[in-house]
N, CA, C and O atoms as CSV, one atom per row, in Angstrom:
chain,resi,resn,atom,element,x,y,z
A,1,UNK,N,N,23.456,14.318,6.001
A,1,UNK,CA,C,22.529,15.198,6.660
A,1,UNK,C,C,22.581,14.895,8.156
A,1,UNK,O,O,22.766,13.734,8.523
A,2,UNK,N,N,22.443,15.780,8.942
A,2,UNK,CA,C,23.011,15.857,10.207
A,2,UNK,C,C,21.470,15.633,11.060
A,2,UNK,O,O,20.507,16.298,10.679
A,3,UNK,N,N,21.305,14.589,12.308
A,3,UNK,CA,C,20.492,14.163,12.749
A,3,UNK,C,C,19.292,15.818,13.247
A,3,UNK,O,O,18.077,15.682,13.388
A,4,UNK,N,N,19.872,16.927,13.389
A,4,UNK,CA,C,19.508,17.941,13.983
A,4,UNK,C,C,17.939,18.709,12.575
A,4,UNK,O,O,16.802,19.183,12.586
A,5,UNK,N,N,19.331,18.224,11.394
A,5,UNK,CA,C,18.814,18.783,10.218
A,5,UNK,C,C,17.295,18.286,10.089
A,5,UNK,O,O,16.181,18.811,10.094
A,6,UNK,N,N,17.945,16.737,9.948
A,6,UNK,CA,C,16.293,15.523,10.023
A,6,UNK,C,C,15.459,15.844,10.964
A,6,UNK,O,O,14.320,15.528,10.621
A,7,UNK,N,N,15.492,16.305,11.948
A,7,UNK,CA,C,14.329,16.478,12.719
A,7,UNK,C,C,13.202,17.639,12.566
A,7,UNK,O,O,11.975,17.741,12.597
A,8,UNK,N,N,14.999,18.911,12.277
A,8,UNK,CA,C,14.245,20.119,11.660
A,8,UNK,C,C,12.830,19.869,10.444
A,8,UNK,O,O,11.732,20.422,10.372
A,9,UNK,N,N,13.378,18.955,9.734
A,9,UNK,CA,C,12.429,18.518,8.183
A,9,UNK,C,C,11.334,17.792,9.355
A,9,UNK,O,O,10.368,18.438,9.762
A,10,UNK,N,N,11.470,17.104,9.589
A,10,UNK,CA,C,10.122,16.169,10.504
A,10,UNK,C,C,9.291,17.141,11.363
A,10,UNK,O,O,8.101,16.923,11.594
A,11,UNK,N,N,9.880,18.108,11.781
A,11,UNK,CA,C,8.937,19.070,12.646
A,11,UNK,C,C,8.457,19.604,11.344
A,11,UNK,O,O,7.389,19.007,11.202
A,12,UNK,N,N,8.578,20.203,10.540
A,12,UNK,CA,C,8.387,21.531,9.769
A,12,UNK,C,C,6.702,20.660,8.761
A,12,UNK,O,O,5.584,21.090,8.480
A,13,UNK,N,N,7.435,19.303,8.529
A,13,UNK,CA,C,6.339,18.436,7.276
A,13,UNK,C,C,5.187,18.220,8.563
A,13,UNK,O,O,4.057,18.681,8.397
A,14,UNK,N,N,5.445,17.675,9.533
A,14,UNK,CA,C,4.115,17.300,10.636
A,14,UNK,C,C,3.382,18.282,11.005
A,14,UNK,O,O,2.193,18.126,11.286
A,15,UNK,N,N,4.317,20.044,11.082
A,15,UNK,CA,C,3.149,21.411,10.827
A,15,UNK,C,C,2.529,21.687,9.935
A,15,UNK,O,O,1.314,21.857,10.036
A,16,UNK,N,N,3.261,21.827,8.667
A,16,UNK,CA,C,2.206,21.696,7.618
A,16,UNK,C,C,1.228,20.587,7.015
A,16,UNK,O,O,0.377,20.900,6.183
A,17,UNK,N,N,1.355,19.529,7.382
A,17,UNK,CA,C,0.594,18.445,7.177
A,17,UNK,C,C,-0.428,18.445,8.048
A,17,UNK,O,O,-1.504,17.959,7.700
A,18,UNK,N,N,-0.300,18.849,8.992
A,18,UNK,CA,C,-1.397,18.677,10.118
A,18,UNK,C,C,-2.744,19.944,9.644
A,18,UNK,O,O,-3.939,19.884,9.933
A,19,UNK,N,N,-1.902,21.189,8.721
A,19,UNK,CA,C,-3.043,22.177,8.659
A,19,UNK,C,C,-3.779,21.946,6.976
A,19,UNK,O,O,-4.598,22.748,6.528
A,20,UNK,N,N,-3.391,20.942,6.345
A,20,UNK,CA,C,-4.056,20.348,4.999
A,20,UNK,C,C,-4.293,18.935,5.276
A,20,UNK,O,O,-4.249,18.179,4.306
A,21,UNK,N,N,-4.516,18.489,6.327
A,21,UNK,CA,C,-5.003,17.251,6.123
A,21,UNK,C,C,-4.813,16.020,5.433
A,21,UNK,O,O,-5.608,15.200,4.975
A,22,UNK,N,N,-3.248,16.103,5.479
A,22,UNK,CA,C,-2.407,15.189,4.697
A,22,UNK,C,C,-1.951,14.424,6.249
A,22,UNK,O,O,-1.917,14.936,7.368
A,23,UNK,N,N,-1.607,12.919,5.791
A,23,UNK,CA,C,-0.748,12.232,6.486
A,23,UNK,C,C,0.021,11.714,5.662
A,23,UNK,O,O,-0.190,11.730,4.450
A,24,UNK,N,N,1.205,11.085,6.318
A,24,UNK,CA,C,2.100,10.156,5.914
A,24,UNK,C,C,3.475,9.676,6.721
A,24,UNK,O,O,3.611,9.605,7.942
A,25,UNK,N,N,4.417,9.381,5.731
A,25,UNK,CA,C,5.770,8.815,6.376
A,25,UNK,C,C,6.987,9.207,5.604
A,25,UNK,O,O,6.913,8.969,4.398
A,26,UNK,N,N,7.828,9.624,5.932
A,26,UNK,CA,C,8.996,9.859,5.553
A,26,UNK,C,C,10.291,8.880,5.598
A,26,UNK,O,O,10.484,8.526,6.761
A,27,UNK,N,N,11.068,8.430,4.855
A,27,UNK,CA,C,12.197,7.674,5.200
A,27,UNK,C,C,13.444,8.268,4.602
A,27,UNK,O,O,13.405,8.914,3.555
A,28,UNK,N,N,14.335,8.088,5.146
A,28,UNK,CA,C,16.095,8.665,5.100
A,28,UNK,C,C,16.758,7.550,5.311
A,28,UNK,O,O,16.722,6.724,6.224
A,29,UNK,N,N,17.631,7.678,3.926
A,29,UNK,CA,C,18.728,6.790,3.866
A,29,UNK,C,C,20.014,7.162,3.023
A,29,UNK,O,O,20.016,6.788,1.850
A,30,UNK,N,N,21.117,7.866,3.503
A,30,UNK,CA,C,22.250,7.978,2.936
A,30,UNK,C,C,21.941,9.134,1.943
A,30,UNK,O,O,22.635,8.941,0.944
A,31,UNK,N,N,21.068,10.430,1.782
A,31,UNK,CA,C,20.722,11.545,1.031
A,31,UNK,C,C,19.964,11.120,0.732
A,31,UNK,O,O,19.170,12.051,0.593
A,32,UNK,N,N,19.384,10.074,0.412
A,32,UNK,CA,C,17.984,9.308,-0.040
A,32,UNK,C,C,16.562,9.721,0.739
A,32,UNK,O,O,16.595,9.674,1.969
A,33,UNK,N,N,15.411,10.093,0.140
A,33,UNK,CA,C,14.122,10.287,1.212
A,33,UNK,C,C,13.216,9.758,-0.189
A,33,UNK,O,O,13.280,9.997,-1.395
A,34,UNK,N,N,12.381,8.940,0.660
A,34,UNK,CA,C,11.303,8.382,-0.176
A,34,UNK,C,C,10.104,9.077,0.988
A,34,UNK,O,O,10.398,9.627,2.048
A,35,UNK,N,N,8.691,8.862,0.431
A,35,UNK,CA,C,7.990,9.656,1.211
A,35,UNK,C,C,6.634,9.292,0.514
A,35,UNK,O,O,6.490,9.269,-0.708
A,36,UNK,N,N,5.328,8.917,1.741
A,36,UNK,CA,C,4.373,8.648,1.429
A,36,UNK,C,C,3.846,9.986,2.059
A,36,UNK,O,O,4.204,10.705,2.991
A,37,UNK,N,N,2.458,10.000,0.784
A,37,UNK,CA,C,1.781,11.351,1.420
A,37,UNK,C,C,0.614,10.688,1.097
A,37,UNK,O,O,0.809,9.700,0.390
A,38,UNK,N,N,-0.794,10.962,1.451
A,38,UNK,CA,C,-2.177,10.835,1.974
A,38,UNK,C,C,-3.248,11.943,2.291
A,38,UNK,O,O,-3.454,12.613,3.303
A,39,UNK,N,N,-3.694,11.904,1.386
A,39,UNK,CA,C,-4.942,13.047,1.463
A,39,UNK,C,C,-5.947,13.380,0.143
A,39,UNK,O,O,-6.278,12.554,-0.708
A,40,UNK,N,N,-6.274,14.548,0.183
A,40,UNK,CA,C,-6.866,14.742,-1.220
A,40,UNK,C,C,-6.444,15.055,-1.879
A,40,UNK,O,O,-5.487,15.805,-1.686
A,41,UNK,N,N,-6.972,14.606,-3.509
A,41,UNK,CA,C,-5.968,14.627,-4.726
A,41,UNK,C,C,-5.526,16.103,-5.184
A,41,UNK,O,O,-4.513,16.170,-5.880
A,42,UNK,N,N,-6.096,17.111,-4.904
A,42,UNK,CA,C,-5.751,18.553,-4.980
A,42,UNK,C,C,-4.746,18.759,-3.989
A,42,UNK,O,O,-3.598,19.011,-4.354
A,43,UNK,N,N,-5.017,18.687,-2.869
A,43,UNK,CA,C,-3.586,18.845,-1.563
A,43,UNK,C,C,-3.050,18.160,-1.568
A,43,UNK,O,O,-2.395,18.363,-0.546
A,44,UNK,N,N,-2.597,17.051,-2.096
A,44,UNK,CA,C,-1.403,16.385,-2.655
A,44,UNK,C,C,-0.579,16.842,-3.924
A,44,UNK,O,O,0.613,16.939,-4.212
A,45,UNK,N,N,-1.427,17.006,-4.356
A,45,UNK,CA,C,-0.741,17.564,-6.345
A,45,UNK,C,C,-0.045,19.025,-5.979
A,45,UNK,O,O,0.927,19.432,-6.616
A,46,UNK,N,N,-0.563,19.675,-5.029
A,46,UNK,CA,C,-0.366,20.999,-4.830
A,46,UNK,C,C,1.230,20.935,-3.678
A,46,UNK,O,O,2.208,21.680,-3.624
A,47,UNK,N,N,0.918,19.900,-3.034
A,47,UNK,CA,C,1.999,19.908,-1.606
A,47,UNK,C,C,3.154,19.329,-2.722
A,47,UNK,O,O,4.343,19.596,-2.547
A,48,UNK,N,N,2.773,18.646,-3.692
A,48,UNK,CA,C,4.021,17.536,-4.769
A,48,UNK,C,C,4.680,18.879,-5.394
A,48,UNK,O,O,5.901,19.008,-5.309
A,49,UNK,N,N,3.912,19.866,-6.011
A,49,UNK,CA,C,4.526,21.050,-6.626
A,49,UNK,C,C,5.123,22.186,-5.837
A,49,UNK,O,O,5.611,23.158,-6.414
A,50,UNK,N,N,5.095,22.093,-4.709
A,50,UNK,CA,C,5.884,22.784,-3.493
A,50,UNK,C,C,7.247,21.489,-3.751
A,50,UNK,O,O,8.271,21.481,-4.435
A,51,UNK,N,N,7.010,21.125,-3.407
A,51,UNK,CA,C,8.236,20.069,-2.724
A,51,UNK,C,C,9.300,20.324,-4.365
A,51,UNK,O,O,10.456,20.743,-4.306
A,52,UNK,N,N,8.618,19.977,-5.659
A,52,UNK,CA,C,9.318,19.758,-6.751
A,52,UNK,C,C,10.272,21.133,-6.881
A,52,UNK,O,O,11.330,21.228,-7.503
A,53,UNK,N,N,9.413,22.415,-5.921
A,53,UNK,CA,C,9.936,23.856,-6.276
A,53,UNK,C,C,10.920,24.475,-5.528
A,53,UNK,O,O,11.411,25.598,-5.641
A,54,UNK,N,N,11.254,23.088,-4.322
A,54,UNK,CA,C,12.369,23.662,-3.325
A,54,UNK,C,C,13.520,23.090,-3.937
A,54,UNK,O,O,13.568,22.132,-4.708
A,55,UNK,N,N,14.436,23.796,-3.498
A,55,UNK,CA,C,15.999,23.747,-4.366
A,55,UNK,C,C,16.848,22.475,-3.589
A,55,UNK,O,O,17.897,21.935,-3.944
A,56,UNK,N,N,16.112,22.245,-2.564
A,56,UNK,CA,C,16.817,21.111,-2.103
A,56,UNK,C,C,16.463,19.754,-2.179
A,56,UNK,O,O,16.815,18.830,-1.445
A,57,UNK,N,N,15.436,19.747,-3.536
A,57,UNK,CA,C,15.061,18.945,-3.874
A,57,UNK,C,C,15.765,18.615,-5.474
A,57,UNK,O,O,16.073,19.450,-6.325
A,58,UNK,N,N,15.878,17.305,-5.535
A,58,UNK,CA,C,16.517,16.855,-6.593
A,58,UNK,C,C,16.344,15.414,-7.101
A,58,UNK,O,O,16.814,14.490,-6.436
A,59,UNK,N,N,15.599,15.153,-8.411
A,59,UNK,CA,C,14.815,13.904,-8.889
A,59,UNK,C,C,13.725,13.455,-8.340
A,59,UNK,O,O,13.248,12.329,-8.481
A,60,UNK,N,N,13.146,14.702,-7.439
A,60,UNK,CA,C,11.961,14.011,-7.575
A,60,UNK,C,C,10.807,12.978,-8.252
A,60,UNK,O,O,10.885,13.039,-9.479
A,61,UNK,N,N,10.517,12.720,-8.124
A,61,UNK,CA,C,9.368,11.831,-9.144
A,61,UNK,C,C,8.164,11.065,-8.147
A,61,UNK,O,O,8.326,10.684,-6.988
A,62,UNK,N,N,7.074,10.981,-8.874
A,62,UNK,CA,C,6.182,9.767,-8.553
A,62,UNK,C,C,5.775,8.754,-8.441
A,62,UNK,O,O,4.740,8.539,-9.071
A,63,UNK,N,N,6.167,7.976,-7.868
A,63,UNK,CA,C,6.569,6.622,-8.180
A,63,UNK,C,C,5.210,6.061,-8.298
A,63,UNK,O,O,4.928,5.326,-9.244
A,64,UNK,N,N,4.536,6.305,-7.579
A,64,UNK,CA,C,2.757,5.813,-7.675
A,64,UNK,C,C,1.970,6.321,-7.124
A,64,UNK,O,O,2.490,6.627,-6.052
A,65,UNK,N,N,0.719,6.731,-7.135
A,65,UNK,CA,C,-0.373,7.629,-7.350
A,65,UNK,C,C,-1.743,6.967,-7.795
A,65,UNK,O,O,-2.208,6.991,-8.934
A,66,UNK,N,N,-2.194,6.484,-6.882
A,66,UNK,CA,C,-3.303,5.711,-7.154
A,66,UNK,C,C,-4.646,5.897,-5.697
A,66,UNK,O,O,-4.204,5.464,-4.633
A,67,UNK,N,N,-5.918,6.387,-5.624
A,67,UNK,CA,C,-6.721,6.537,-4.755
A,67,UNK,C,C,-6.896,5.375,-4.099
A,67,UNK,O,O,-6.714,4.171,-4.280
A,68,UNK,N,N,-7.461,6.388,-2.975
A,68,UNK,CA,C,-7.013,4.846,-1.667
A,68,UNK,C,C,-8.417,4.713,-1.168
A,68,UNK,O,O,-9.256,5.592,-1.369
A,69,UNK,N,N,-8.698,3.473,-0.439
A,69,UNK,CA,C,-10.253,3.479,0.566
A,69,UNK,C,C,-9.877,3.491,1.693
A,69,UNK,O,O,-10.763,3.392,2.542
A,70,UNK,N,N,-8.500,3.611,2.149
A,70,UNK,CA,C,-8.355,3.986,3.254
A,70,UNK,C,C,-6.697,4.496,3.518
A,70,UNK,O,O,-5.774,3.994,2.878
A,71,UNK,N,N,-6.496,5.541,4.533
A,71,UNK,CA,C,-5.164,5.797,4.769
A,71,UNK,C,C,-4.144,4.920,5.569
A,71,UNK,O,O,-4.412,4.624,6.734
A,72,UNK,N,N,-2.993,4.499,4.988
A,72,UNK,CA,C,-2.147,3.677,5.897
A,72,UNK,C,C,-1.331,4.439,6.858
A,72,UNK,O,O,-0.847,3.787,7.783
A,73,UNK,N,N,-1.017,6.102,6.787
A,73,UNK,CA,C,-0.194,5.995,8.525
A,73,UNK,C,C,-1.770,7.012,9.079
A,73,UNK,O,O,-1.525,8.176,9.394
A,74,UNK,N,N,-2.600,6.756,9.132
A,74,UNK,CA,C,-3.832,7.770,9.877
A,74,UNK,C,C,-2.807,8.262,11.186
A,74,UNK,O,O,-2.762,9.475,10.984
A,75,UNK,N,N,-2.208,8.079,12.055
A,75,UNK,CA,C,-1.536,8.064,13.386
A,75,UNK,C,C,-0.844,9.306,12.789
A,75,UNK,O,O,-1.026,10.113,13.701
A,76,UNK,N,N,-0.351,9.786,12.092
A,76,UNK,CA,C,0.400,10.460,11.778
A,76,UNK,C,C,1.069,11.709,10.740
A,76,UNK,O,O,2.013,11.436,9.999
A,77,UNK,N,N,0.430,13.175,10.787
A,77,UNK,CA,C,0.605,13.873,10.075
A,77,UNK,C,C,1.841,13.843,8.875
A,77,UNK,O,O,1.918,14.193,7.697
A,78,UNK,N,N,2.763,13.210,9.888
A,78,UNK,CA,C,4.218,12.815,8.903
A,78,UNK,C,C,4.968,12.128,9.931
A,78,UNK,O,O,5.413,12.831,10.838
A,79,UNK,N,N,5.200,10.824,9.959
A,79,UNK,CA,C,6.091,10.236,10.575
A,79,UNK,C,C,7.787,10.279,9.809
A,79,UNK,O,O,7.942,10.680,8.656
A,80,UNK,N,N,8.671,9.911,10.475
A,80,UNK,CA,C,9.861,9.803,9.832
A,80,UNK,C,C,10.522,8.812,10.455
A,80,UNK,O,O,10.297,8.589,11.645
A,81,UNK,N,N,11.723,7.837,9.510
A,81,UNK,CA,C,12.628,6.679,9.788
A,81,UNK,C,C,13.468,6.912,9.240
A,81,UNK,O,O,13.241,6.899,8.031
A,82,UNK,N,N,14.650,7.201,9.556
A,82,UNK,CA,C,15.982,7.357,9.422
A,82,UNK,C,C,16.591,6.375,9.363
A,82,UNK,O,O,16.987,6.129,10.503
A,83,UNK,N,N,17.014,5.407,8.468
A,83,UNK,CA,C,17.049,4.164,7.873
A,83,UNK,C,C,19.500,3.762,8.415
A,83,UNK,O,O,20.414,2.938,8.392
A,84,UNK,N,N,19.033,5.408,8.832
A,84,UNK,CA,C,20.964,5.236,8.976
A,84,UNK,C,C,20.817,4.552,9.868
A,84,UNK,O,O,21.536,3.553,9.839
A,85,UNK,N,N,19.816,4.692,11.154
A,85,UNK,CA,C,19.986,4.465,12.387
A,85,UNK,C,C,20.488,3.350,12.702
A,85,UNK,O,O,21.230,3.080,13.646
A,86,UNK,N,N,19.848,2.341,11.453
A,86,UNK,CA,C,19.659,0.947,11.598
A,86,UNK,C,C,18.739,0.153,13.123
A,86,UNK,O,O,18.514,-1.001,13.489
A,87,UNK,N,N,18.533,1.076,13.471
A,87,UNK,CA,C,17.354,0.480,14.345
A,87,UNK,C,C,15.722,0.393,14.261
A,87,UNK,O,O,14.820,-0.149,14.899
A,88,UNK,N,N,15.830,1.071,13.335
A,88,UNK,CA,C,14.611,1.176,12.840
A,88,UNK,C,C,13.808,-0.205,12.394
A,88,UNK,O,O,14.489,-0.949,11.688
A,89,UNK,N,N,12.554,-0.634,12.678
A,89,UNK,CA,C,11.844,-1.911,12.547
A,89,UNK,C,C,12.139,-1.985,10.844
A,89,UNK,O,O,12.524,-1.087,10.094
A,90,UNK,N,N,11.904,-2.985,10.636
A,90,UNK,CA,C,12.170,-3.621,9.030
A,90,UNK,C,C,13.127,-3.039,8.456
A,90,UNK,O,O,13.115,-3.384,7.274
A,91,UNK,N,N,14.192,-2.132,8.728
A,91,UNK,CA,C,15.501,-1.744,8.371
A,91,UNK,C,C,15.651,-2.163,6.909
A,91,UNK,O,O,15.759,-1.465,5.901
A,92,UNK,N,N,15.628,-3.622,7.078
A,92,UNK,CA,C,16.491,-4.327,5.640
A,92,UNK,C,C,15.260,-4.363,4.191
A,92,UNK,O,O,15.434,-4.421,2.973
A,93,UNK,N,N,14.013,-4.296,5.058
A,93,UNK,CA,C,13.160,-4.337,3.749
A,93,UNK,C,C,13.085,-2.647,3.244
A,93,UNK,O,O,13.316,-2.486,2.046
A,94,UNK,N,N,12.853,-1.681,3.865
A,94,UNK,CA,C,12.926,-0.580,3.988
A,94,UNK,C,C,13.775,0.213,2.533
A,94,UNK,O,O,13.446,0.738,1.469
A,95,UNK,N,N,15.200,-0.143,3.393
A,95,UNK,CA,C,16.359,-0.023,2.216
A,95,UNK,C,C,16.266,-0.756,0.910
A,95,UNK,O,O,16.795,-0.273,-0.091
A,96,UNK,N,N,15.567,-1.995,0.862
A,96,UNK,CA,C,15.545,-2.693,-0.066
A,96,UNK,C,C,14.328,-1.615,-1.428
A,96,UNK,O,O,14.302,-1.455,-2.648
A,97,UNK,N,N,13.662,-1.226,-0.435
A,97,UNK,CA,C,12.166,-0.316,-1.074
A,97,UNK,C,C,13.120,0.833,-1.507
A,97,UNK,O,O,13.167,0.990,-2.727
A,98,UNK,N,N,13.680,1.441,-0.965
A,98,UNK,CA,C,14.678,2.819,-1.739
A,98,UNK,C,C,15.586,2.348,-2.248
A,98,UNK,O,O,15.736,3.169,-3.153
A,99,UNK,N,N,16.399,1.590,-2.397
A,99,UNK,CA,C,17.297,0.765,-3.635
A,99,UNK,C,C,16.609,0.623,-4.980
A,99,UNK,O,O,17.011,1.038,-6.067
A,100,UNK,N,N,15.443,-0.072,-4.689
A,100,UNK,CA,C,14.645,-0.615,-6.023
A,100,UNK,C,C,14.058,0.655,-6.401
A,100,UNK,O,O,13.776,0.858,-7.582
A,101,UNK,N,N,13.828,1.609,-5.426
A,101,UNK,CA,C,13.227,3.091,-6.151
A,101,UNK,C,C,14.237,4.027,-6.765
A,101,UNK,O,O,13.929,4.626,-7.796
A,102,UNK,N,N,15.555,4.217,-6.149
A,102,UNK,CA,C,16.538,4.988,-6.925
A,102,UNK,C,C,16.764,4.143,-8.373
A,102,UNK,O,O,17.031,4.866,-9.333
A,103,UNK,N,N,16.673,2.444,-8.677
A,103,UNK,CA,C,17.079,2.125,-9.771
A,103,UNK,C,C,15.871,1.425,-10.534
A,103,UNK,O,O,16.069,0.442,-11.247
A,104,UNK,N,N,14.589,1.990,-10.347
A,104,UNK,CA,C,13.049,2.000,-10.721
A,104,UNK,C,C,13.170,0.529,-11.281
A,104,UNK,O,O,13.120,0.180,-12.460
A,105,UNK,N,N,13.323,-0.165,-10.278
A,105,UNK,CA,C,13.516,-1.574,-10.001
A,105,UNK,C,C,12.424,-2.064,-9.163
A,105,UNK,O,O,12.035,-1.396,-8.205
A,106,UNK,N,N,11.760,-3.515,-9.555
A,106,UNK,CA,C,10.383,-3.670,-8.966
A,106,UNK,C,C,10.818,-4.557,-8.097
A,106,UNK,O,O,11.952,-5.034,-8.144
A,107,UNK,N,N,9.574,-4.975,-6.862
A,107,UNK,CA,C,10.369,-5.980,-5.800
A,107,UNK,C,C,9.261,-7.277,-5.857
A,107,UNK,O,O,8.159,-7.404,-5.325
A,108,UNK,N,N,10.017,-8.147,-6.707
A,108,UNK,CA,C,8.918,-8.575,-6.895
A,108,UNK,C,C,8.341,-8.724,-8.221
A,108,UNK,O,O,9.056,-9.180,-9.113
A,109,UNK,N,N,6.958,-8.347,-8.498
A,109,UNK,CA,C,6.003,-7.517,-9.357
A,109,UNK,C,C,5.665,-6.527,-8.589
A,109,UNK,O,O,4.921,-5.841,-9.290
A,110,UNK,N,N,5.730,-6.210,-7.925
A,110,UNK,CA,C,5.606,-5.173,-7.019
A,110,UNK,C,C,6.544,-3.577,-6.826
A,110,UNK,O,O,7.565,-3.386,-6.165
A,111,UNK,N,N,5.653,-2.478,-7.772
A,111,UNK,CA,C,6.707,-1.055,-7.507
A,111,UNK,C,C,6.968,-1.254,-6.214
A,111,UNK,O,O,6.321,-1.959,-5.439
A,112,UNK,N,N,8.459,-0.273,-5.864
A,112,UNK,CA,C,8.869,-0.232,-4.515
A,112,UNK,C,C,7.765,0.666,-3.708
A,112,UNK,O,O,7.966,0.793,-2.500
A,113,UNK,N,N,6.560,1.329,-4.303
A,113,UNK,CA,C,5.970,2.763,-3.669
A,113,UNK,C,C,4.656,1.616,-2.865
A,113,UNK,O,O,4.021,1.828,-1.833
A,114,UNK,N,N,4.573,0.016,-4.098
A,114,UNK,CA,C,3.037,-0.930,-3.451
A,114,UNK,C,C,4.301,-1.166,-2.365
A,114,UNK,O,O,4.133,-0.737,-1.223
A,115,UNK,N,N,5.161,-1.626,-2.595
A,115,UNK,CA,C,5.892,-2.577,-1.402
A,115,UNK,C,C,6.311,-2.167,-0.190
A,115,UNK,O,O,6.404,-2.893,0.800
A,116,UNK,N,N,6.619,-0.776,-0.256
A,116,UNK,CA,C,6.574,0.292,0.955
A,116,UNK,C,C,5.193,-0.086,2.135
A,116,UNK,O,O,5.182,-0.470,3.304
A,117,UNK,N,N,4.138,0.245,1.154
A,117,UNK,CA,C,2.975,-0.234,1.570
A,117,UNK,C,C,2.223,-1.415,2.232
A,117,UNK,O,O,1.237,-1.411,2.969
A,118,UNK,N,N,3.010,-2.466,1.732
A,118,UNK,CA,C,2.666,-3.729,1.833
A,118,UNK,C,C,3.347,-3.689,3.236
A,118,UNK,O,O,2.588,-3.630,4.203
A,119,UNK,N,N,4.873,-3.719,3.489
A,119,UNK,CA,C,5.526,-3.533,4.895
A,119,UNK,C,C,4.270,-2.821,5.798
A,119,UNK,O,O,3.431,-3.645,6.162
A,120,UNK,N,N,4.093,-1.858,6.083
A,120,UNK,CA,C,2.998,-1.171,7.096
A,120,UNK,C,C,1.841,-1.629,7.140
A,120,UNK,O,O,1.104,-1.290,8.066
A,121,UNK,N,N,1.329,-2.656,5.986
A,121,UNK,CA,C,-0.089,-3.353,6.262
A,121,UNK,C,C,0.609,-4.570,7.187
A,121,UNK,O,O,0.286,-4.805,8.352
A,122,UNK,N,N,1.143,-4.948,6.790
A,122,UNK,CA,C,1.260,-6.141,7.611
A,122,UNK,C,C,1.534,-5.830,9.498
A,122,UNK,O,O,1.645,-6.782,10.271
């Protein structure tokens, strides 16, 4: 996917996210996108069945789904990390979180979707 393409997707998710009141983060790695979303459980379930219904989507799934007391990217309707760049902060744990998610492999005891998580709390 061509850096022009990725941005196109990062503009398009930060417009519509911004008008449902969703945040989150996006990551890209090698055709790979893992993706945190944040909001209410109806505009999430609803934005998950858009996404499952575009054709350029393929294996989707949920990796975890659990209510929150608070949002981890608030800063951000949809951020994105392009994991090719390799410049990206935590690079190696990052990839390690979409490795263990393409082969629903835990890191840890830890799903890759808590451990995603765990990286940005810290």
């Amino acid at each position: 996917m061509s850096a022009d393409e990725l941005i196109a997707i990062h503009k398009t998710a930060k417009s519509n996210n911004e008008l449902i009141d969703v945040t989150g983060s996006l990551f890209y790695n090698g055709g790979w996108f893992l993706q945190v979303l944040e909001g209410p459980i109806e505009t999430i379930n609803k934005l998950f069945h858009k996404i499952e219904k575009d054709s350029r989507h393929k294996n989707s799934r949920i990796l975890y789904n659990e209510p929150a007391k608070f949002r981890t990217f608030t800063r951000w309707s949809m951020n994105m990390t392009n994991l090719e760049d390799r410049q990206a902060d935590k690079y190696s744990e990052l990839v390690e979180v979409i490795e263990a998610a393409k082969t629903d492999r835990k890191i840890g005891s830890a799903s890759p979707a808590v451990a995603l998580l765990k990286i940005f709390k810290e």
